[in-house]
mmCIF file as Biopython writes it, N, C-alpha, C and O atoms, coordinates in Angstrom:
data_model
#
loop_
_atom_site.group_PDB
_atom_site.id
_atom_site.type_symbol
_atom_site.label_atom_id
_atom_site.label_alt_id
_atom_site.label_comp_id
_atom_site.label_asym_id
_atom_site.label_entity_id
_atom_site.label_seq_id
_atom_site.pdbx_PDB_ins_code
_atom_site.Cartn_x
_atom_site.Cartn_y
_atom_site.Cartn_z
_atom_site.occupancy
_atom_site.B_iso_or_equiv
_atom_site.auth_seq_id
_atom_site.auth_asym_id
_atom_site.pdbx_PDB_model_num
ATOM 1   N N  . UNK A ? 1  ? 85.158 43.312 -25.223 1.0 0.0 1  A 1 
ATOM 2   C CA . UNK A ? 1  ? 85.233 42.832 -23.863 1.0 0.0 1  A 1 
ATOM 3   C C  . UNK A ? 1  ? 84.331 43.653 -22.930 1.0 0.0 1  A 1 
ATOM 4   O O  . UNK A ? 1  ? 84.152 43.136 -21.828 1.0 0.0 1  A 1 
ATOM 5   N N  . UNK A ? 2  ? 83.716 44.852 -23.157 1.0 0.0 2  A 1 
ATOM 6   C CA . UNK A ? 2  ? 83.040 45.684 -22.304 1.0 0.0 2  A 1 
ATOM 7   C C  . UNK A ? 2  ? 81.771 45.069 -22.583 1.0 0.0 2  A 1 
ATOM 8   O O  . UNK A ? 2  ? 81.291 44.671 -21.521 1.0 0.0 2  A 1 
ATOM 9   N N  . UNK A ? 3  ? 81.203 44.882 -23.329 1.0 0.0 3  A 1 
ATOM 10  C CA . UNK A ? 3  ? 79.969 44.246 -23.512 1.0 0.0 3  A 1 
ATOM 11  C C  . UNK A ? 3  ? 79.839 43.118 -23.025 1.0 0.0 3  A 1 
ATOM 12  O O  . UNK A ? 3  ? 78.654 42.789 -22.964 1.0 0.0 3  A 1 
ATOM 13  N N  . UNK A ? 4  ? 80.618 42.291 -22.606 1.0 0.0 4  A 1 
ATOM 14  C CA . UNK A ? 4  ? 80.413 40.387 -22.551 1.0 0.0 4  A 1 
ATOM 15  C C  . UNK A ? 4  ? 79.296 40.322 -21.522 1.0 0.0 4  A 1 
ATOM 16  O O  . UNK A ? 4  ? 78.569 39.382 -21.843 1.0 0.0 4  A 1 
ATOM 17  N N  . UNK A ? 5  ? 78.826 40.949 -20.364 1.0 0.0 5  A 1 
ATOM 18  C CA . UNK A ? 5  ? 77.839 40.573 -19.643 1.0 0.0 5  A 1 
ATOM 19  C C  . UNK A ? 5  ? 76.539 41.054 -20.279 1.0 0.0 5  A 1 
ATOM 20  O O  . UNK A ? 5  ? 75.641 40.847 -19.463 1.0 0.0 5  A 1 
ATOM 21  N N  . UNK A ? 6  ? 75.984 41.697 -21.569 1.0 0.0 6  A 1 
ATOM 22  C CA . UNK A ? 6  ? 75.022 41.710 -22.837 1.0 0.0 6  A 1 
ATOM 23  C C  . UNK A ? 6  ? 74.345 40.727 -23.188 1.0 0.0 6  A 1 
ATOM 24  O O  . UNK A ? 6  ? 73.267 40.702 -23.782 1.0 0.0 6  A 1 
ATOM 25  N N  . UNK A ? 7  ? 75.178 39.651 -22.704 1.0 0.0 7  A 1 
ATOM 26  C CA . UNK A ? 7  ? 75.006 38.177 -23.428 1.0 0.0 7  A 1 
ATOM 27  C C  . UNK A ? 7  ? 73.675 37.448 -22.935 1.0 0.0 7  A 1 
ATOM 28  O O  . UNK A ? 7  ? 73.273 37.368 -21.774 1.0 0.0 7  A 1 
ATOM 29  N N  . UNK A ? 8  ? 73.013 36.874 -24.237 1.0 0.0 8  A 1 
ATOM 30  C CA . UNK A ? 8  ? 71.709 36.397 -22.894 1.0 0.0 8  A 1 
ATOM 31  C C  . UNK A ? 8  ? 71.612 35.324 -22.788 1.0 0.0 8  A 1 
ATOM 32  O O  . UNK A ? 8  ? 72.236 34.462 -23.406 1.0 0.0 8  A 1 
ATOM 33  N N  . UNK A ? 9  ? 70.384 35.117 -21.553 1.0 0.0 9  A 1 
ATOM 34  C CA . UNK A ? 9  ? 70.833 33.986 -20.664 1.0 0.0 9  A 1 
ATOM 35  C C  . UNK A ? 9  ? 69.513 32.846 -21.511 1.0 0.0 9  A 1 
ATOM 36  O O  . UNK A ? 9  ? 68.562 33.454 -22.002 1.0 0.0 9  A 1 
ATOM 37  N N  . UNK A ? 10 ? 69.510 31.385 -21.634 1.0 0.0 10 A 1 
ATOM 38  C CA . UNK A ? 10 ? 68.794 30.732 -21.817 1.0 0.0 10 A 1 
ATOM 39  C C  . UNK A ? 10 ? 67.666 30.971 -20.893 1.0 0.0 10 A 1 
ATOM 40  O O  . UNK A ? 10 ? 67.781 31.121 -19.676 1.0 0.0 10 A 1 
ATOM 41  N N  . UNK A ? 11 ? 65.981 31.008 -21.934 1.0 0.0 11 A 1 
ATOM 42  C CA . UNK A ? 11 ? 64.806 30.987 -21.232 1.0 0.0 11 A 1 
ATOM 43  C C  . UNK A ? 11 ? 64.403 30.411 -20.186 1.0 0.0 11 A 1 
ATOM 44  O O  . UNK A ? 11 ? 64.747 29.229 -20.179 1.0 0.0 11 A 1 
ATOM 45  N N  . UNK A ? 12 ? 63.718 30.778 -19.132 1.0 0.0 12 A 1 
ATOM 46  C CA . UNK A ? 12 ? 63.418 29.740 -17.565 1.0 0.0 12 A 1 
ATOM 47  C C  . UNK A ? 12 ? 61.971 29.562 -18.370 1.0 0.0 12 A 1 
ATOM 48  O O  . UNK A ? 12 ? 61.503 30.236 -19.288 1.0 0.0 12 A 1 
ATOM 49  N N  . UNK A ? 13 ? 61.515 28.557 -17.770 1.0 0.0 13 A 1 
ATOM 50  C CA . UNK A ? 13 ? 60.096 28.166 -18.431 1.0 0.0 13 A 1 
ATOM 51  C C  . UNK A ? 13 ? 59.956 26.906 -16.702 1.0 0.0 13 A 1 
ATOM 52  O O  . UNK A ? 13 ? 61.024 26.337 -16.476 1.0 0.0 13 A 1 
ATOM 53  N N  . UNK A ? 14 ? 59.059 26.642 -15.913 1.0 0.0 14 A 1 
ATOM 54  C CA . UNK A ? 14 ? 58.456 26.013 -15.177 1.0 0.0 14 A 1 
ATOM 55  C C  . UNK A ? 14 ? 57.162 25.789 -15.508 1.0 0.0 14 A 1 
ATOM 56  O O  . UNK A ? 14 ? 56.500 26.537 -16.227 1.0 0.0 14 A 1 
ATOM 57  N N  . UNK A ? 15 ? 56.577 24.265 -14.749 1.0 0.0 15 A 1 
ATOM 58  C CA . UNK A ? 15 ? 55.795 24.078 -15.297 1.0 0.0 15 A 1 
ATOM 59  C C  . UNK A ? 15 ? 54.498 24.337 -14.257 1.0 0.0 15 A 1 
ATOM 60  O O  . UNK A ? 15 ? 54.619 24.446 -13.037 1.0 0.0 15 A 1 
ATOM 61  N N  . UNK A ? 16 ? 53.005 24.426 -15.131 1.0 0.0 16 A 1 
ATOM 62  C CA . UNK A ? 16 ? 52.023 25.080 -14.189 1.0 0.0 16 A 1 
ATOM 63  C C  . UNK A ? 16 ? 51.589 24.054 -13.759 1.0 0.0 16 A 1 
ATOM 64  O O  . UNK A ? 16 ? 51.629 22.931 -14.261 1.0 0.0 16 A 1 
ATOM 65  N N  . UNK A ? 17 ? 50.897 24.599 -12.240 1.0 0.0 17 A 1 
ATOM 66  C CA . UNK A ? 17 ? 50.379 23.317 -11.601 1.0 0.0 17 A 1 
ATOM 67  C C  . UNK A ? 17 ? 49.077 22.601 -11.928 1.0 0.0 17 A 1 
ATOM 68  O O  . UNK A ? 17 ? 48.793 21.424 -11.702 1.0 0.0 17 A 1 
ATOM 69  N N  . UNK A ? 18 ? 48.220 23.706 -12.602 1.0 0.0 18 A 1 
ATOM 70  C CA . UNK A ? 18 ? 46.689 22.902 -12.891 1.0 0.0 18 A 1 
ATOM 71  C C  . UNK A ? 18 ? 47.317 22.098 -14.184 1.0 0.0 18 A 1 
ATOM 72  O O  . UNK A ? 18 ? 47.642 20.911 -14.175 1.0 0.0 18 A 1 
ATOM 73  N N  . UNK A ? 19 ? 47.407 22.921 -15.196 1.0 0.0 19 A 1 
ATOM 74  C CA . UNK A ? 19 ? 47.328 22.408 -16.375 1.0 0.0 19 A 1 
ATOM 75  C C  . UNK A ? 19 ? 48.415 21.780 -16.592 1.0 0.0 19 A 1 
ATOM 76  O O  . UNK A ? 19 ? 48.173 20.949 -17.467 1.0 0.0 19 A 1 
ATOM 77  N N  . UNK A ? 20 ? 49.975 21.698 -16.126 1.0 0.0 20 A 1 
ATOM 78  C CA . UNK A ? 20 ? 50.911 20.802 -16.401 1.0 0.0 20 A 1 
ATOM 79  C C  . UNK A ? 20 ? 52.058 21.072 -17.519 1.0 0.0 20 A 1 
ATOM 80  O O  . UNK A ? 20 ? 53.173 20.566 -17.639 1.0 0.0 20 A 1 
ATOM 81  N N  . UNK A ? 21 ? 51.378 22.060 -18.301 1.0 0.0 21 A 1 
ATOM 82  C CA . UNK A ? 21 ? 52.288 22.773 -19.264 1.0 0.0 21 A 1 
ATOM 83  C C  . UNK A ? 21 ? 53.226 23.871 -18.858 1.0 0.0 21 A 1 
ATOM 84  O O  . UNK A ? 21 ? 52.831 24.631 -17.974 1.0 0.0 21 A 1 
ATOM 85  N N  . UNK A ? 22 ? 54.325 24.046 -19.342 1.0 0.0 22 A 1 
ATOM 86  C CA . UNK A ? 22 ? 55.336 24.939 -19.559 1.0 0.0 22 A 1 
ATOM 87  C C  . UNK A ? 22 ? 55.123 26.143 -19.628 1.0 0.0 22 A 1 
ATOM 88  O O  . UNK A ? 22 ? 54.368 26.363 -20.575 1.0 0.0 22 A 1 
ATOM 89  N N  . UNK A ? 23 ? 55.540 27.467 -18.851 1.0 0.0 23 A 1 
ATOM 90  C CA . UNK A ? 23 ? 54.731 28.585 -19.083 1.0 0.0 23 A 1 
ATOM 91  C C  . UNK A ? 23 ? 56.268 29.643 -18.008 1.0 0.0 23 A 1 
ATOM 92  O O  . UNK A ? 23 ? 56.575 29.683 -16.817 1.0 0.0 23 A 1 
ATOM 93  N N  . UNK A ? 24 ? 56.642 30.100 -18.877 1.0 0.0 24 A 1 
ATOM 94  C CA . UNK A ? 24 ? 57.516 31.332 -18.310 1.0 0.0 24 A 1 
ATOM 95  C C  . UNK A ? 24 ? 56.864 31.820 -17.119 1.0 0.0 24 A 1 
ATOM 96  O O  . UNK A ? 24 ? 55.646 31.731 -16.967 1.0 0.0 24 A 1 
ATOM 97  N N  . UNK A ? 25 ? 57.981 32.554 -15.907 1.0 0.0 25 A 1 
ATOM 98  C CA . UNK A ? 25 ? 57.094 32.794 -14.456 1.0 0.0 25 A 1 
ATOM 99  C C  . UNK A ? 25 ? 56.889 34.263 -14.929 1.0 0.0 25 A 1 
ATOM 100 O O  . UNK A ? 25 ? 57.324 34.778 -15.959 1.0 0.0 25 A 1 
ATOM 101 N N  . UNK A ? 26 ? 55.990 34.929 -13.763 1.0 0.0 26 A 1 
ATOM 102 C CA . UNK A ? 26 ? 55.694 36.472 -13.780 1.0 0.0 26 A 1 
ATOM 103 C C  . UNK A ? 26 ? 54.849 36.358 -15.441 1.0 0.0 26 A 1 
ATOM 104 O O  . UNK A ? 26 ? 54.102 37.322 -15.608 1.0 0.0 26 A 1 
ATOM 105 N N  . UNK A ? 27 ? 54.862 35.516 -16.446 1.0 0.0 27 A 1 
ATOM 106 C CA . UNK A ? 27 ? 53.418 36.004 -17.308 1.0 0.0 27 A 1 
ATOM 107 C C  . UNK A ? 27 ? 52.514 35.225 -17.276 1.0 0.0 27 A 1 
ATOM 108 O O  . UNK A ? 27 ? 52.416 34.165 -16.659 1.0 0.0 27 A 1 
ATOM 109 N N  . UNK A ? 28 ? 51.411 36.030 -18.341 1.0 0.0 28 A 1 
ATOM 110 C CA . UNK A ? 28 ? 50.107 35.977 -17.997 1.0 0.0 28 A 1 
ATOM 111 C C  . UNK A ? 28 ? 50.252 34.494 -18.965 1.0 0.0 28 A 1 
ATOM 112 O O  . UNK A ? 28 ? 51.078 34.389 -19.871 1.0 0.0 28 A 1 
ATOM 113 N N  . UNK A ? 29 ? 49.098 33.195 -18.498 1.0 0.0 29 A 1 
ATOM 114 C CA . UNK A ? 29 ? 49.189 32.347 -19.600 1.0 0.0 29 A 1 
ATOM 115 C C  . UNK A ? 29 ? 47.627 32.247 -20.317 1.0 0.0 29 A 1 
ATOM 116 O O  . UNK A ? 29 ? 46.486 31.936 -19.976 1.0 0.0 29 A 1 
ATOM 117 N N  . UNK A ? 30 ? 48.379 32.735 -21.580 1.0 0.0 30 A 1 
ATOM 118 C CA . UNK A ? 30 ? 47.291 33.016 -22.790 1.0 0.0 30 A 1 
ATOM 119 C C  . UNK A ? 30 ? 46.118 32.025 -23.183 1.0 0.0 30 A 1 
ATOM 120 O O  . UNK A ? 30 ? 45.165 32.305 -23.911 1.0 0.0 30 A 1 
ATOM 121 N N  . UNK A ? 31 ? 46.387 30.728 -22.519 1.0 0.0 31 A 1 
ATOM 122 C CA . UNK A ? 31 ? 45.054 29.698 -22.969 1.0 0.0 31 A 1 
ATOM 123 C C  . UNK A ? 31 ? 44.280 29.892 -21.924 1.0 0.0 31 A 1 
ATOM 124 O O  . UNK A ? 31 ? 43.253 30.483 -22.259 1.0 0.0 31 A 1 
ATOM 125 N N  . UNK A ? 32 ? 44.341 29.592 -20.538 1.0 0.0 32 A 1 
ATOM 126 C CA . UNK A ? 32 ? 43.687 29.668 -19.236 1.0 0.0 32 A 1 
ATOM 127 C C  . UNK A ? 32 ? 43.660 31.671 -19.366 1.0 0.0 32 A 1 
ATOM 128 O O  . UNK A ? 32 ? 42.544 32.079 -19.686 1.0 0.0 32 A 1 
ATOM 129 N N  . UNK A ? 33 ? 44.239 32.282 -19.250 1.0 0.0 33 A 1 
ATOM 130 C CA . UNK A ? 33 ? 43.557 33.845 -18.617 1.0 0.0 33 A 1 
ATOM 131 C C  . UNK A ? 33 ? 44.481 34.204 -17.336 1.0 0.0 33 A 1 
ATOM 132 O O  . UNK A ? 33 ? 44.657 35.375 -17.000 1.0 0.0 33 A 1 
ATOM 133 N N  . UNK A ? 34 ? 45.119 32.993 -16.572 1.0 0.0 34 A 1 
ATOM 134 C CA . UNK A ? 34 ? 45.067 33.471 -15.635 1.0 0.0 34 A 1 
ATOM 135 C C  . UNK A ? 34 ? 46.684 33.796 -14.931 1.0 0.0 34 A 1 
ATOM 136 O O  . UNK A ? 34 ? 47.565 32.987 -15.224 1.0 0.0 34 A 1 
ATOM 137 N N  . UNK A ? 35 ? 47.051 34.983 -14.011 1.0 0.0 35 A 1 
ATOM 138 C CA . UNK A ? 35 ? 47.783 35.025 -13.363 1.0 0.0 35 A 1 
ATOM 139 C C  . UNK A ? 35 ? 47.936 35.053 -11.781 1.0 0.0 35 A 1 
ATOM 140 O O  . UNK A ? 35 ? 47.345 35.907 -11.121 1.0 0.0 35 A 1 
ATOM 141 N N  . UNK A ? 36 ? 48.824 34.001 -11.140 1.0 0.0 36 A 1 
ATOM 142 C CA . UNK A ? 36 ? 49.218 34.279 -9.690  1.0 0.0 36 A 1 
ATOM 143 C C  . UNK A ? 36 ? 47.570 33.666 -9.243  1.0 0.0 36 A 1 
ATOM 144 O O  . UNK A ? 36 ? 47.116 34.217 -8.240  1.0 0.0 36 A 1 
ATOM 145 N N  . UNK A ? 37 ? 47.056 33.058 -9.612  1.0 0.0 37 A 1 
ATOM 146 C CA . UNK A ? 37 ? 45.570 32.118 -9.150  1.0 0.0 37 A 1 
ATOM 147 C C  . UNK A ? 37 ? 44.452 32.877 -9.534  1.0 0.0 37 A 1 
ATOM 148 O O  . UNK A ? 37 ? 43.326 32.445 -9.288  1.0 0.0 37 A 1 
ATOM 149 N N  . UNK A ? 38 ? 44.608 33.926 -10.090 1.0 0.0 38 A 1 
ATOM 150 C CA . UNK A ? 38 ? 43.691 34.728 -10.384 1.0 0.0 38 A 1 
ATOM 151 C C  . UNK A ? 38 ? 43.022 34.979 -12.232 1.0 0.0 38 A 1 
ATOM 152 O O  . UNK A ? 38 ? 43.741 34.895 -13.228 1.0 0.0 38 A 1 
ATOM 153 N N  . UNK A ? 39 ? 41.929 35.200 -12.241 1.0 0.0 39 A 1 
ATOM 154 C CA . UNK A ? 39 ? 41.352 35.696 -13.849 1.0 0.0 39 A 1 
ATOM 155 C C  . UNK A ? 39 ? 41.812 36.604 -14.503 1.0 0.0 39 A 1 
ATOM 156 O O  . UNK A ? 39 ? 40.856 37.378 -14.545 1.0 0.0 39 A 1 
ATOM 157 N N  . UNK A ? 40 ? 42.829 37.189 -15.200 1.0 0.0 40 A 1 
ATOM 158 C CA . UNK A ? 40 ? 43.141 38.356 -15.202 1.0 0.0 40 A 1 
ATOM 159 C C  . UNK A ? 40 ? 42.485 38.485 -16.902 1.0 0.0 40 A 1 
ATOM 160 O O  . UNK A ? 40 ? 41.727 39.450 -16.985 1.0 0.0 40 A 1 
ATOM 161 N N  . UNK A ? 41 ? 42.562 38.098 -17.562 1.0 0.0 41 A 1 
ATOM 162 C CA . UNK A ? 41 ? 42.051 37.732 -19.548 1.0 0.0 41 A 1 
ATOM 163 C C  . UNK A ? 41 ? 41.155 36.528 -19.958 1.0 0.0 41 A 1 
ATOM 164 O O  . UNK A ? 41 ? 41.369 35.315 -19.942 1.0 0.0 41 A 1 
ATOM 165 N N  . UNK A ? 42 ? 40.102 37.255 -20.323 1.0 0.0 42 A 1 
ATOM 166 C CA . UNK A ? 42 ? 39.014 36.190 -21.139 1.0 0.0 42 A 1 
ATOM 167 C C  . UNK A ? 42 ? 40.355 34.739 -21.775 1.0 0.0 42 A 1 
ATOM 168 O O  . UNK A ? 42 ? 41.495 35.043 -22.127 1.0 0.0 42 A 1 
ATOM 169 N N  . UNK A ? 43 ? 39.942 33.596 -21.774 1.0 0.0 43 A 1 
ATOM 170 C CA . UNK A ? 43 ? 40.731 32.905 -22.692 1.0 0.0 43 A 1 
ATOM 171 C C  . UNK A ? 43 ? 40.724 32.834 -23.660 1.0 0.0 43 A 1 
ATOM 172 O O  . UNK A ? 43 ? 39.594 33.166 -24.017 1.0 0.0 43 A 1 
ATOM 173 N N  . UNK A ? 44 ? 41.570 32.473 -24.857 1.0 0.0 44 A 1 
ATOM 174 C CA . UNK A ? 44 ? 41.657 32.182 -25.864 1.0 0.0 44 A 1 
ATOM 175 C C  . UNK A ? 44 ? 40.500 30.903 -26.113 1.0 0.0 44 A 1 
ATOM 176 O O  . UNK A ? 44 ? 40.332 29.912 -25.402 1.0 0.0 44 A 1 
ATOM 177 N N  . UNK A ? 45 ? 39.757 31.297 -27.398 1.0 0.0 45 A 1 
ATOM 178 C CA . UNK A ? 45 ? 39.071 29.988 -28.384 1.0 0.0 45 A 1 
ATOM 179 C C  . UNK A ? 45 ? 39.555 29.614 -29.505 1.0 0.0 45 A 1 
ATOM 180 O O  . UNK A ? 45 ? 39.758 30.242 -30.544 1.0 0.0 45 A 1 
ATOM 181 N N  . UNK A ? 46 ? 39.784 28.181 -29.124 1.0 0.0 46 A 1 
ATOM 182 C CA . UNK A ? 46 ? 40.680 27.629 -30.631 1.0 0.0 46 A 1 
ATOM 183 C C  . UNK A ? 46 ? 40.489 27.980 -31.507 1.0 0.0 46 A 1 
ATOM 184 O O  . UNK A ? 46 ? 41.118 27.577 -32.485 1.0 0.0 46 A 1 
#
């Protein structure tokens, strides 16, 4: 019973506005590079 708030919570995932896909908030998204409107990582090549 001391532990029960341990428990975790189902993933938030919203979706991005350019591209339309699903992408957890506060990270970086790995195909585009970019965070918060900005370039932050070269993108990924298929």
């Amino acid at each position: 019973m001391r532990r029960s708030h341990h428990a975790l919570g189902p993933n938030s995932f919203h979706e991005d506005k350019e591209t339309g896909e699903l992408k957890r908030p506060h990270h970086v998204d790995l195909k585009t590079g970019m965070y918060k409107g900005r370039q932050v990582l070269t993108p990924k090549e298929d």
